[in-house]
Residue frames relative to the residue before (quaternion, step in Angstrom):
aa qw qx qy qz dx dy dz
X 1.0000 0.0000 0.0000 0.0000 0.00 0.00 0.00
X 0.4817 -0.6757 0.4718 0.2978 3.57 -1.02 1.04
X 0.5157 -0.5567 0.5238 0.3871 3.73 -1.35 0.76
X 0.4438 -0.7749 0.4293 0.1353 3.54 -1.15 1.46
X 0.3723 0.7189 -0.3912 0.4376 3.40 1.79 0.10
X 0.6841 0.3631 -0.2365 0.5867 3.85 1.06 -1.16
X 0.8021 0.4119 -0.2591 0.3461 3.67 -0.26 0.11
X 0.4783 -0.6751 0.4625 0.3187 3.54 -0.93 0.58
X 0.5238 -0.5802 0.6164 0.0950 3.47 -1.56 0.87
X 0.1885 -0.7930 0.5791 -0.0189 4.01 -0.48 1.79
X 0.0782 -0.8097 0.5813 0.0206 3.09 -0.82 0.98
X 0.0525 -0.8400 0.5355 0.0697 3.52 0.67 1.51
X 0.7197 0.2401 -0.2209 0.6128 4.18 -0.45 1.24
X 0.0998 -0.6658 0.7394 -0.0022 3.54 -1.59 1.52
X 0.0720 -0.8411 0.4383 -0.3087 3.25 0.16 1.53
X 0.4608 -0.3233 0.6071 0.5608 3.76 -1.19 -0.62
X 0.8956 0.2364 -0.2165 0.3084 3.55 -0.42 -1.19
X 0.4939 0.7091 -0.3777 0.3326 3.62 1.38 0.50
X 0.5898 0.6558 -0.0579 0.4677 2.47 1.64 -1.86
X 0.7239 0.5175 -0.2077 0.4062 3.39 1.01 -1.10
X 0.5805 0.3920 -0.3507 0.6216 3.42 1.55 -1.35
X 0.6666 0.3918 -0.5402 0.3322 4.47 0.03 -0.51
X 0.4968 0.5167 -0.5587 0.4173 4.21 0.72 -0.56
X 0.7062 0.3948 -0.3179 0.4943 4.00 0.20 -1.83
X 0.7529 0.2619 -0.4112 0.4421 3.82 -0.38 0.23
X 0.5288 0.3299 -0.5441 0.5617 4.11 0.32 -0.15
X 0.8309 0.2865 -0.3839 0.2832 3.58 -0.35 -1.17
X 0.7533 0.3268 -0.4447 0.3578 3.72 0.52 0.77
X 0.7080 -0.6151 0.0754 0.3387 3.03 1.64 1.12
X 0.4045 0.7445 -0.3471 0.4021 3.04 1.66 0.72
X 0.4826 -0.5877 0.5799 0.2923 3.98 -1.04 0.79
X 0.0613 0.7458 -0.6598 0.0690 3.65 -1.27 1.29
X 0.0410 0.5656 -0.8112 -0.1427 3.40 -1.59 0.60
X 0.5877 -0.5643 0.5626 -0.1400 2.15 -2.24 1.30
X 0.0687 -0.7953 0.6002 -0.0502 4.15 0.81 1.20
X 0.5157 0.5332 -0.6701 -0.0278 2.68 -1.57 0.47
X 0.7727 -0.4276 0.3139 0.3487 3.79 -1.17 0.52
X 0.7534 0.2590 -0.1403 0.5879 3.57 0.62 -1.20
X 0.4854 -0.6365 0.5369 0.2663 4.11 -0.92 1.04
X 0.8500 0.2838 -0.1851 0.4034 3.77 0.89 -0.53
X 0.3475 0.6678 -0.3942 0.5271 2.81 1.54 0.87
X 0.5770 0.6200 -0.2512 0.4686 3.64 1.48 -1.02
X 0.6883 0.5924 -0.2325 0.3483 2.80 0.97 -2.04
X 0.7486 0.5556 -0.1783 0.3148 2.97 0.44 -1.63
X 0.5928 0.5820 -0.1843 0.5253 3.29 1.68 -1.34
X 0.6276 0.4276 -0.3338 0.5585 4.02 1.23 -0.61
X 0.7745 0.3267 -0.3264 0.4323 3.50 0.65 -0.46
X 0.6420 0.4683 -0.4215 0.4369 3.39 0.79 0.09
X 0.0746 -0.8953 0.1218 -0.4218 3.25 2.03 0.09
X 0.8084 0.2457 0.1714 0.5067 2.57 -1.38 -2.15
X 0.7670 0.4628 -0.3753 0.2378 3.72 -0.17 -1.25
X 0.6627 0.6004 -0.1718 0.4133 3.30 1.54 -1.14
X 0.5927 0.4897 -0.3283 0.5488 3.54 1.00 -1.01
X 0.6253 0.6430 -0.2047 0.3920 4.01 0.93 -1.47
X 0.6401 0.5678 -0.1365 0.4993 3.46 1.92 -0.86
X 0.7045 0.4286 -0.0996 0.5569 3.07 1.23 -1.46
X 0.6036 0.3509 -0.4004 0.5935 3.32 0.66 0.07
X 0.6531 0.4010 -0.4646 0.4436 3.61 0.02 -0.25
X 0.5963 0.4639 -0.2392 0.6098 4.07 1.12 -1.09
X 0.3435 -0.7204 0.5308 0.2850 4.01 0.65 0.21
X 0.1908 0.9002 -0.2261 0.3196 3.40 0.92 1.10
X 0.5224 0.7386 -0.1492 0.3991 2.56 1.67 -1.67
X 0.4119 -0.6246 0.6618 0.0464 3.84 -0.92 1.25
X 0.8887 0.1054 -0.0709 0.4404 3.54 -1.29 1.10
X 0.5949 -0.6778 0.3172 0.2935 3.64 -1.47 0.56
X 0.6896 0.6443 -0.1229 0.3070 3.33 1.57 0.25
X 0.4636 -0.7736 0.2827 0.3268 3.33 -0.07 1.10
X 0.6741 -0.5617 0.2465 0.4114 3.75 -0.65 1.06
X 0.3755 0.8425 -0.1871 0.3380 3.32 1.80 -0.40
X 0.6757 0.3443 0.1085 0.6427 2.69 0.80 -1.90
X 0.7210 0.3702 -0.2742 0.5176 3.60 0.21 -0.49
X 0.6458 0.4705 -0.3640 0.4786 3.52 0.71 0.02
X 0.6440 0.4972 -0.3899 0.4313 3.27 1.70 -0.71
X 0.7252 0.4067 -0.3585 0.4246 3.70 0.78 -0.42
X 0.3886 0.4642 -0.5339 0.5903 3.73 0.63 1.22
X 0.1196 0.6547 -0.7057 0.2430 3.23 -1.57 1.14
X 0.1073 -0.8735 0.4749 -0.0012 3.06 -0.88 1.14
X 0.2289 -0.8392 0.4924 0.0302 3.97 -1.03 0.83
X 0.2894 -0.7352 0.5618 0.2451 3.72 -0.33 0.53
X 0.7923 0.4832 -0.1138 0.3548 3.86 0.94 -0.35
X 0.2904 -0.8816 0.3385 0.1546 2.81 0.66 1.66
X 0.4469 0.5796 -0.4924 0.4710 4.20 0.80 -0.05
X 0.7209 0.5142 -0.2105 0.4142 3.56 0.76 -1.60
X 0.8498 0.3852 -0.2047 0.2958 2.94 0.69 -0.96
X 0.3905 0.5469 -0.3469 0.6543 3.90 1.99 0.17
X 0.6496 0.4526 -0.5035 0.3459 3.15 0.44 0.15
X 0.6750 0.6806 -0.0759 0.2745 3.55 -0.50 1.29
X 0.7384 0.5360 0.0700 0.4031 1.79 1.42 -2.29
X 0.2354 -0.7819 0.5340 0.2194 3.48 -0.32 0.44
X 0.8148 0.1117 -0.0300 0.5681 3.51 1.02 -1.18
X 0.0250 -0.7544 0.6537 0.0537 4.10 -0.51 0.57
X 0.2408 -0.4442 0.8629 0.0016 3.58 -1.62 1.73
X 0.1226 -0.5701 0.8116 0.0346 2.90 -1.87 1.16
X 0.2412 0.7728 -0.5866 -0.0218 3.07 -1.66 0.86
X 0.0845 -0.8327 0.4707 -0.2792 2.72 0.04 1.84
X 0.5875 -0.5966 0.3125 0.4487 3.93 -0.54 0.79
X 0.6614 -0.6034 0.4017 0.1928 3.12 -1.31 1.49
X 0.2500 0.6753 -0.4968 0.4844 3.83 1.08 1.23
X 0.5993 -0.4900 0.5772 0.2598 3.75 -1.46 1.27
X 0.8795 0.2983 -0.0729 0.3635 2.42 -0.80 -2.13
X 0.7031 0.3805 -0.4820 0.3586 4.13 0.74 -0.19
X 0.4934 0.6160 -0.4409 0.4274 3.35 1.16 -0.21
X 0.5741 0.4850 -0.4575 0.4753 3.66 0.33 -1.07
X 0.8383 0.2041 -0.3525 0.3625 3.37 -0.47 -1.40
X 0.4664 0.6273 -0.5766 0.2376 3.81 0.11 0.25
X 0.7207 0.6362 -0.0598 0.2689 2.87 1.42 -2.03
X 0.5688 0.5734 -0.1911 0.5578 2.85 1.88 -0.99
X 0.4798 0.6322 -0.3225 0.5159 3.76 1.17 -0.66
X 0.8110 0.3178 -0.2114 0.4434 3.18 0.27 -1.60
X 0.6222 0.5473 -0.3397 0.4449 3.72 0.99 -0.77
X 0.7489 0.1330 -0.3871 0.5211 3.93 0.98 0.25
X 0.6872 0.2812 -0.5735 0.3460 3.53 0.37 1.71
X 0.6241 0.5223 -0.4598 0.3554 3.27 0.79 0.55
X 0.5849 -0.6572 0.3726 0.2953 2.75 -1.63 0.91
X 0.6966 -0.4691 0.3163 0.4412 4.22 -1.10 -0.55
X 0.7561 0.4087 -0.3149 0.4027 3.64 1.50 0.11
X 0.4890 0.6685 -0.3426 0.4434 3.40 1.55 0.03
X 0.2997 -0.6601 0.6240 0.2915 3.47 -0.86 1.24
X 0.1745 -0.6937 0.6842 0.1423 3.14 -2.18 0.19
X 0.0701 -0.9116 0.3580 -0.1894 3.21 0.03 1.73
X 0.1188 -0.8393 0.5196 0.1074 3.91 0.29 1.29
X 0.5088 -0.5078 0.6328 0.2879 3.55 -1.65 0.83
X 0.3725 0.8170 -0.4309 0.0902 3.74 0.70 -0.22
X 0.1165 -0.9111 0.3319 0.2148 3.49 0.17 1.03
X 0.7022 0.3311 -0.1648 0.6084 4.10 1.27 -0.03
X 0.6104 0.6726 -0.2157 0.3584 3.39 1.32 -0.46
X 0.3189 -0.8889 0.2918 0.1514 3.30 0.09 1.54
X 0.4493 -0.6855 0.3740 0.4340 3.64 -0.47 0.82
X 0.4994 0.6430 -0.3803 0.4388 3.76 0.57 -0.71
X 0.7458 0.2574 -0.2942 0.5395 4.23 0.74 -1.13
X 0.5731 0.6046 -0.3739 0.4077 3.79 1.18 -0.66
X 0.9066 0.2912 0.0102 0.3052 3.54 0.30 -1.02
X 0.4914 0.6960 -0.3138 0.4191 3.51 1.94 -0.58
X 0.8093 0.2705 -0.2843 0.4371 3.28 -0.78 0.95
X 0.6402 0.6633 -0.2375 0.3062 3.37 1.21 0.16
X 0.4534 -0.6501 0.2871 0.5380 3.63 -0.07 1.01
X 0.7209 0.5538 -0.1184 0.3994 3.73 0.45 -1.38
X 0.4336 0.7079 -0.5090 0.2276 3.65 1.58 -0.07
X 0.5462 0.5243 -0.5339 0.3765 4.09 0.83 -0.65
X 0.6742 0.4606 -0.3292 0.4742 4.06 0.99 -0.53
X 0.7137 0.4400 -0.3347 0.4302 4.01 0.38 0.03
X 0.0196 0.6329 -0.7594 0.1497 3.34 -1.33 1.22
X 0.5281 -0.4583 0.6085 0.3753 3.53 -2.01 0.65
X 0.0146 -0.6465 0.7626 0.0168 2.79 -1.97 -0.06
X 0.0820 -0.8466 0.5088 -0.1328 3.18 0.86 1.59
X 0.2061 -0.7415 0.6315 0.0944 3.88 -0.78 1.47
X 0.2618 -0.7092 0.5681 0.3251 3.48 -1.44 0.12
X 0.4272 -0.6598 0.5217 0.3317 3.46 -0.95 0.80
X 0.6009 -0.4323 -0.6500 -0.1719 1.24 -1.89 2.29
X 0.7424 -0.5610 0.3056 0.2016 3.00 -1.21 1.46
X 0.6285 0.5407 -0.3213 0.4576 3.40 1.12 -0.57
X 0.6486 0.4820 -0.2064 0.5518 3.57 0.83 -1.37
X 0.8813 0.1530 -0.0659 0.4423 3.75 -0.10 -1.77
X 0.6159 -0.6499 0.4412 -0.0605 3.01 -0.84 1.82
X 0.5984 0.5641 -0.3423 0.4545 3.78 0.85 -0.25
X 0.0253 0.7048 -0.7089 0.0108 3.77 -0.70 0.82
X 0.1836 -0.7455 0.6091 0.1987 3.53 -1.05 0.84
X 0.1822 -0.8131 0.5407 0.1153 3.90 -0.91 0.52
X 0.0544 -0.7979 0.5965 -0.0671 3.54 -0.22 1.50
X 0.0927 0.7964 -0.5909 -0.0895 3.62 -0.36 0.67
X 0.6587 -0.5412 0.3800 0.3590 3.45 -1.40 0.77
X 0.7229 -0.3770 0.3408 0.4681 3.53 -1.12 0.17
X 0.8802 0.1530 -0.1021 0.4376 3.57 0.78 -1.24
X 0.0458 0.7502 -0.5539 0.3582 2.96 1.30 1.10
X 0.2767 -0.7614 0.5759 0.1100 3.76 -1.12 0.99
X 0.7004 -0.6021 0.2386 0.3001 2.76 -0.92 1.60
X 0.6730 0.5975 -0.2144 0.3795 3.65 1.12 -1.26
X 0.6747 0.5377 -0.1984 0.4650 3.30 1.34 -0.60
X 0.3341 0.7993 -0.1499 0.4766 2.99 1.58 0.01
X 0.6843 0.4873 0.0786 0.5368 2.72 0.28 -2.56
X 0.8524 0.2911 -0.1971 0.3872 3.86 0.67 -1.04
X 0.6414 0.4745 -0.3394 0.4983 2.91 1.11 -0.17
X 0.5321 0.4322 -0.4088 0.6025 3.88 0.91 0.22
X 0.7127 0.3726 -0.3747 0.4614 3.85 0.71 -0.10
X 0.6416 0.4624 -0.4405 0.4247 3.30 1.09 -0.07
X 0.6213 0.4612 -0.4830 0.4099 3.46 1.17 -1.20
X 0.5876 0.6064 -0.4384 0.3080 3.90 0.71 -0.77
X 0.6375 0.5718 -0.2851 0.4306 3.66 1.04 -0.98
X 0.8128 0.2008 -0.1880 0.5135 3.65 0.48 -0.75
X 0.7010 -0.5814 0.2297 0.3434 3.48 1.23 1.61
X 0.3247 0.7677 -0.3933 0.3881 3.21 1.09 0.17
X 0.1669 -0.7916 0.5678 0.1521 4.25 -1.05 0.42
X 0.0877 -0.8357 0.5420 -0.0129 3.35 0.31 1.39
X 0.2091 -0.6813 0.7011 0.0256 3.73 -1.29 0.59
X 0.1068 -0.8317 0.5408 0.0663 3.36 -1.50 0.81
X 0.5132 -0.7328 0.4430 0.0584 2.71 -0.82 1.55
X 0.3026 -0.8365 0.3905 0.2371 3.86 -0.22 1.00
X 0.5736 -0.2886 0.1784 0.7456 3.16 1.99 -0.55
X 0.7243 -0.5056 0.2799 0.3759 2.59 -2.09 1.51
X 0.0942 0.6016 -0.7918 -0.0483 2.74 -2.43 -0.31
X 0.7126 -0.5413 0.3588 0.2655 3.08 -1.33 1.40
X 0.8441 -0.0938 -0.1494 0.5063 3.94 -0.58 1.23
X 0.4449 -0.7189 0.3800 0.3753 3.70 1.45 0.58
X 0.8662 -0.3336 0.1528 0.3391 3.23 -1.42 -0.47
X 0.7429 0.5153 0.0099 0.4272 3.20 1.09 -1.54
X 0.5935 0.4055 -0.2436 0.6512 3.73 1.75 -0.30
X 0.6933 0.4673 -0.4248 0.3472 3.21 0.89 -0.70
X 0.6256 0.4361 -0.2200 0.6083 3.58 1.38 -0.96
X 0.5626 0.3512 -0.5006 0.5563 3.97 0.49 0.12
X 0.6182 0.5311 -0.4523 0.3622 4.40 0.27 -0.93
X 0.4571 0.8078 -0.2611 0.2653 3.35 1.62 -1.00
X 0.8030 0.4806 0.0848 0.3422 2.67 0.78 -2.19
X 0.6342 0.2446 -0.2820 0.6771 3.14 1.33 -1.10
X 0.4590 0.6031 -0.5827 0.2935 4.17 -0.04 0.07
X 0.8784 0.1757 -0.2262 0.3826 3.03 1.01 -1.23
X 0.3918 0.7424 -0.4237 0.3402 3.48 1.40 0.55
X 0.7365 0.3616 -0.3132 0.4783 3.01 1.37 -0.97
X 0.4982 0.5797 -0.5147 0.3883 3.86 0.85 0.60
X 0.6950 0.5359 -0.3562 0.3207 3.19 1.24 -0.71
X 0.5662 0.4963 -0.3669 0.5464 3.27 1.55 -0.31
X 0.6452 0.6016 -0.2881 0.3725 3.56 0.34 -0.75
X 0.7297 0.3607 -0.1072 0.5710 3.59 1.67 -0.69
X 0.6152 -0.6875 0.2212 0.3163 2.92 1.54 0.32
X 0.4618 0.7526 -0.3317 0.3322 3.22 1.58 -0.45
X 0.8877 0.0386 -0.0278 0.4580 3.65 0.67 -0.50
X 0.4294 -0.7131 0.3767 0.4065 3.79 -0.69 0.14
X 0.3694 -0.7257 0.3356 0.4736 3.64 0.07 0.45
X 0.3918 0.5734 -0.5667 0.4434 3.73 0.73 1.03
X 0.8320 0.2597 -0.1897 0.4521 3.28 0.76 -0.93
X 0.1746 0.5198 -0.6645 0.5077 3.72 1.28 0.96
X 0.8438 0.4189 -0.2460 0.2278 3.26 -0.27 -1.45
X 0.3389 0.8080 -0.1082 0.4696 3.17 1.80 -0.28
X 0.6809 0.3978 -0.1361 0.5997 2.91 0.69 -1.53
X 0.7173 0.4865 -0.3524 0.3529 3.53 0.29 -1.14
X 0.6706 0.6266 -0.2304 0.3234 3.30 0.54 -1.98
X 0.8546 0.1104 -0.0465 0.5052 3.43 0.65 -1.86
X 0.6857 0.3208 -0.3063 0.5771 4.22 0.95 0.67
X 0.7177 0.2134 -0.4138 0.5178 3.82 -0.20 -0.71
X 0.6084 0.7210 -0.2934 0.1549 3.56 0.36 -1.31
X 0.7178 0.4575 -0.0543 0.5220 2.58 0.88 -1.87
X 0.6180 0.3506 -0.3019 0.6356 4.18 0.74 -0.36
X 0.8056 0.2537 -0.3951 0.3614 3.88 0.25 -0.19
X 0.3792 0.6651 -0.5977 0.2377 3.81 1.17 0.44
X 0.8679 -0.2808 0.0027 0.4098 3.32 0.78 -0.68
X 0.5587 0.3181 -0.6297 0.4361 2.47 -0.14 2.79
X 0.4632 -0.7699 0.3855 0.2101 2.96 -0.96 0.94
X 0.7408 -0.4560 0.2336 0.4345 3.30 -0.99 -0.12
X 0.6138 0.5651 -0.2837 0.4727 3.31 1.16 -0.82
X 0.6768 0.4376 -0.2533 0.5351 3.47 1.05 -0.86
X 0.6435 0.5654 -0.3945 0.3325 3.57 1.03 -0.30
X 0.6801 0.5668 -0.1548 0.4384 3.08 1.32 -1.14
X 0.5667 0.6270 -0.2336 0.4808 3.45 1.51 -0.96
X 0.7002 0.4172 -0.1894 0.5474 3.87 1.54 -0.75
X 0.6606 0.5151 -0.2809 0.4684 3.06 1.06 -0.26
X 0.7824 0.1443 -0.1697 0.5815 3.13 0.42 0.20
X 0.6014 -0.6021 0.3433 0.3974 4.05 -0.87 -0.44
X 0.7254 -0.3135 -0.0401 0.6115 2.96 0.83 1.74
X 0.8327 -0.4527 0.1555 0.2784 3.80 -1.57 0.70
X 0.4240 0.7717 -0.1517 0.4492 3.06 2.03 -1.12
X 0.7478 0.5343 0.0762 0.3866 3.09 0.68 -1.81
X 0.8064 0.3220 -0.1474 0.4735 3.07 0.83 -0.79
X 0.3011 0.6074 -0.4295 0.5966 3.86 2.14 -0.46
X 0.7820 0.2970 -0.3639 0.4098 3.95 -0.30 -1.36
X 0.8447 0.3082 -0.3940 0.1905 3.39 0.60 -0.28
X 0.7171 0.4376 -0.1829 0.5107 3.65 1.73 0.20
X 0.5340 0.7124 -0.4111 0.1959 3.26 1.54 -0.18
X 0.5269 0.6114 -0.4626 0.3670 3.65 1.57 -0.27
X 0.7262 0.4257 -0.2914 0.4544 3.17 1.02 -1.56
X 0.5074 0.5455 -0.5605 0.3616 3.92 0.65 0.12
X 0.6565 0.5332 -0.2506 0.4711 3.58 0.32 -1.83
X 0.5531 0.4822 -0.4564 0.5032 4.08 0.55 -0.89
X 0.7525 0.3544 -0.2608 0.4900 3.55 0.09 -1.69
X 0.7569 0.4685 -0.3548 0.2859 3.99 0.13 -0.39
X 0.4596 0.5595 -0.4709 0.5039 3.43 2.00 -0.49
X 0.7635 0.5412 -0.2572 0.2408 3.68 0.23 -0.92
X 0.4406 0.6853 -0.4969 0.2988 3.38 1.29 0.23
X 0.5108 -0.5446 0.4848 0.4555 3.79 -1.14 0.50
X 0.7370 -0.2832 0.5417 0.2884 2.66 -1.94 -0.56
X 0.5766 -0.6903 0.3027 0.3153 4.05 -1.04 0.55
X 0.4194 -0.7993 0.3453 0.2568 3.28 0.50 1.38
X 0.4029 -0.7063 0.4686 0.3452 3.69 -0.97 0.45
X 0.2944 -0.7392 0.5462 0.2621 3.98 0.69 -0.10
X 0.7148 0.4418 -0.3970 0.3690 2.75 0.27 1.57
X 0.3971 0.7086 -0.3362 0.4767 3.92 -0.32 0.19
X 0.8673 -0.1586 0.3131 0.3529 3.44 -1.29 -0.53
X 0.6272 0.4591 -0.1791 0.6031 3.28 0.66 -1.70
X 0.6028 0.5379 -0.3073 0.5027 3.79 0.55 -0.97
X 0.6388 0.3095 -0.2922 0.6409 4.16 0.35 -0.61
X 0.6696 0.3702 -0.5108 0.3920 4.09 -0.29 -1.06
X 0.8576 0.3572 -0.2710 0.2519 3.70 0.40 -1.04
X 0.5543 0.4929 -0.3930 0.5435 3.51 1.32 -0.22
X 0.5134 0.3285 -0.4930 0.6209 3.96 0.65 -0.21
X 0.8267 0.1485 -0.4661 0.2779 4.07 -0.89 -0.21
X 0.6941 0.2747 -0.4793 0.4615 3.59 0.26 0.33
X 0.4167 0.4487 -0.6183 0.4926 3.97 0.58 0.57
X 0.6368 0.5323 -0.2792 0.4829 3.77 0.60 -0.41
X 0.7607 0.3939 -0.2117 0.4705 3.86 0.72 -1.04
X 0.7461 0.4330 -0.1174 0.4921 2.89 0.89 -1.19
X 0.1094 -0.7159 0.6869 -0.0607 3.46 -0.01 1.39
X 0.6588 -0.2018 0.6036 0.4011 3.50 -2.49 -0.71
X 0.8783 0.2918 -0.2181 0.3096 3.28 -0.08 -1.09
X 0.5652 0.5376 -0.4043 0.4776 3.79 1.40 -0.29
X 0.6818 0.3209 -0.4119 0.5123 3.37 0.46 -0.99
X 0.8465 0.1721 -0.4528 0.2211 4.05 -0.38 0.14
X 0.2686 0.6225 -0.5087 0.5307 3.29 1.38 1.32
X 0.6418 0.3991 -0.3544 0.5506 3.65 0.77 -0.93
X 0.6359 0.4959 -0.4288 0.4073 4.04 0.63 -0.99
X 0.6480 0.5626 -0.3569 0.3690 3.93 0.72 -0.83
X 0.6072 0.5490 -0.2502 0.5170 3.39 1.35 -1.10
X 0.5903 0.6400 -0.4383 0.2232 3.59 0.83 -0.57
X 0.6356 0.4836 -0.2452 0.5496 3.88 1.01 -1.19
X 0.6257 0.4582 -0.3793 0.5047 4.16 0.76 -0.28
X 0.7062 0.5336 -0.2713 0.3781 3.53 1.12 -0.93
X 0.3614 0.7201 -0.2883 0.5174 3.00 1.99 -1.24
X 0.8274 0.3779 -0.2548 0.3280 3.51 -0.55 -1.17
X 0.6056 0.5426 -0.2892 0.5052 3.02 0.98 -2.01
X 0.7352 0.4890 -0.3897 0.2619 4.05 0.34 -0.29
X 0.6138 0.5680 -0.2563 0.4847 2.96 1.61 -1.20
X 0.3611 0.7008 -0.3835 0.4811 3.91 1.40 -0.39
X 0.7309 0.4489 -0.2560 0.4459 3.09 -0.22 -2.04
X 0.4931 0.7282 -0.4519 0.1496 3.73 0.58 -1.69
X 0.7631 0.5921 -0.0059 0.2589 2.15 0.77 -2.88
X 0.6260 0.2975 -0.0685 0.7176 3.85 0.80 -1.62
X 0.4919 0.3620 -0.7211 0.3271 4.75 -0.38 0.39
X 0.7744 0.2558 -0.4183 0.3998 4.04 -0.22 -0.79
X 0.6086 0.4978 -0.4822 0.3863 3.86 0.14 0.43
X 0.5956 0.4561 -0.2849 0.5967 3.49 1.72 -0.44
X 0.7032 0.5211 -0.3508 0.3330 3.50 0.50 -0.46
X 0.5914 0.5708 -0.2820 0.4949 3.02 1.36 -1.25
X 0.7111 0.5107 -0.3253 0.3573 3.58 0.64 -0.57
X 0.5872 0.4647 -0.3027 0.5896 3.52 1.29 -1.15
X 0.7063 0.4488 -0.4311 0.3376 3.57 -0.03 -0.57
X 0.7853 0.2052 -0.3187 0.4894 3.63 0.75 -0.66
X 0.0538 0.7880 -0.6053 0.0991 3.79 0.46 1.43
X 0.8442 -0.2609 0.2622 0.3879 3.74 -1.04 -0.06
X 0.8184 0.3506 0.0338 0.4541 2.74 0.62 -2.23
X 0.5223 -0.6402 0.3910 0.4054 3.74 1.61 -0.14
X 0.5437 0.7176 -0.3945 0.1840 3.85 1.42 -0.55
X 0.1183 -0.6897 0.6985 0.1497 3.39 -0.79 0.93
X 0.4902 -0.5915 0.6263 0.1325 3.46 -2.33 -0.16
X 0.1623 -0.7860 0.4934 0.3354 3.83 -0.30 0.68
């Protein structure tokens, strides 16, 4: 595979999730074109663009050492999709979250690229095996699943097809690493990957708790926002469980009954829909104004820090609470 430093960065779709992957490659100093089918779709997508980068720099926000200026100069866009593989070294497709439109794109792109260009889908549930099988170029293609929004959350997931080559892999975690990006690897697929499957988790059983009456779906959110949230920006579960008690070992013997008790008892997989479906889209159409959610976005780079703090001084606190008098630990 060719060194991704010499070669230009495709951006097949000028989307939400295009737009997002063309901001995270200018602002770490990478060359992008911008694909999409309809010429004012681009346009619009470059000038909307400009406004965002023009924001974030005013909100000290701004991604990478370059002024929106400059970072606006290394975006370029192409309605012609021959023209625009030319070059390329790596293509991120992000096109609407549709099989059958993905295939026929891929299949496009698989008779104009060349043998060293990856071919990489924003696909977020879409298995690599139905995305990529049958294609001449499949030993080059792997997901590269972003989390929304790509700009802020840092987490790329990397699913690569069975015959995905090992090297492609390897480069595509150095690229997501280069343009600051937190990439994870996926040993092989699985049905909504890693991060839906443990996020489907959460709201499955949130929405039982509301459905059973147990909570208001303000204070589901509640829970998350000010207690799970706040301990899983940055740590994970494994690390959570490992402080809490005297190491990971330790803390299974002391909760695994009362876990399994509390895990036999989950419902069944709610349909999302009904009643519970109106109570909760009326209270966060209600909470969720314009102005909260970019009050919550301003808080996001103060919270950011304030986490990486905690990081630093949680295993010097833990280590203390765990070896109290009385032996008490905290799940």
């Amino acid at each position: 595979m060719s060194d991704c430093k010499k070669g230009n960065i495709l951006i097949v779709g000028s989307g939400l999730v295009g737009r997002s992957w063309a901001m995270v490659f200018a602002g770490a100093g990478y060359r992008v074109t911008l694909y999409d089918t309809v010429q004012q779709q681009v346009t619009s997508a470059i000038e909307n663009i400009r406004k965002q980068l023009n924001e974030l720099e005013r909100t000290g926000m701004l991604r990478g050492t370059f002024k929106p200026e400059k970072q606006m100069l290394l975006i370029s866009t192409c309605s012609n999709l021959a023209e625009a593989v030319e070059g390329a070294i790596h293509i991120q497709e992000c096109v609407p979250e549709n099989l059958d439109l993905k295939r026929k794109v891929f299949q496009e792109l698989d008779d104009l690229m060349n043998d060293d260009v990856i071919l990489s889908s924003s696909t977020s549930c879409l298995l690599p095996s139905k995305l990529f099988s049958g294609l001449k170029h499949v030993k080059q293609c792997i997901v590269s699943h972003p989390v929304n929004p790509t700009y802020y959350v840092p987490l790329v997931e990397l699913v690569p097809h069975p015959e995905t080559h090992p090297a492609v892999l390897e480069q595509t975690y150095a690229l997501m690493k280069a343009i600051g990006q937190t990439p994870v690897k996926l040993n092989k697929e699985i049905d909504g990957f890693v991060l839906n499957r443990i996020q489907f988790a959460i709201i499955g059983e949130s929405w039982r708790l509301v459905n059973d009456g147990v909570l208001s779906p303000e204070d589901v959110d509640l829970v998350m926002s000010a207690g799970l949230g706040m301990r899983y920006a940055f740590m994970g579960p494994f690390e959570t469980i490992h402080l809490n008690a005297e190491g990971l070992k330790n803390y299974f013997e002391r909760y695994d009954v009362c876990m399994k008790r509390v895990l036999s008892s989950f419902g069944p997989v709610p349909e999302f829909s009904g009643e519970v479906m109106e109570k909760i889209n009326q209270d966060s159409g209600l909470r969720l104004t314009v102005e909260i959610l970019f009050e919550r976005l301003s808080q996001a780079r103060v919270t950011s820090n304030l986490n990486r703090q905690c990081l630093k001084g949680s295993h010097l606190i833990q280590k203390t609470s765990m070896h109290k008098e009385d032996g008490e630990t905290r799940v």
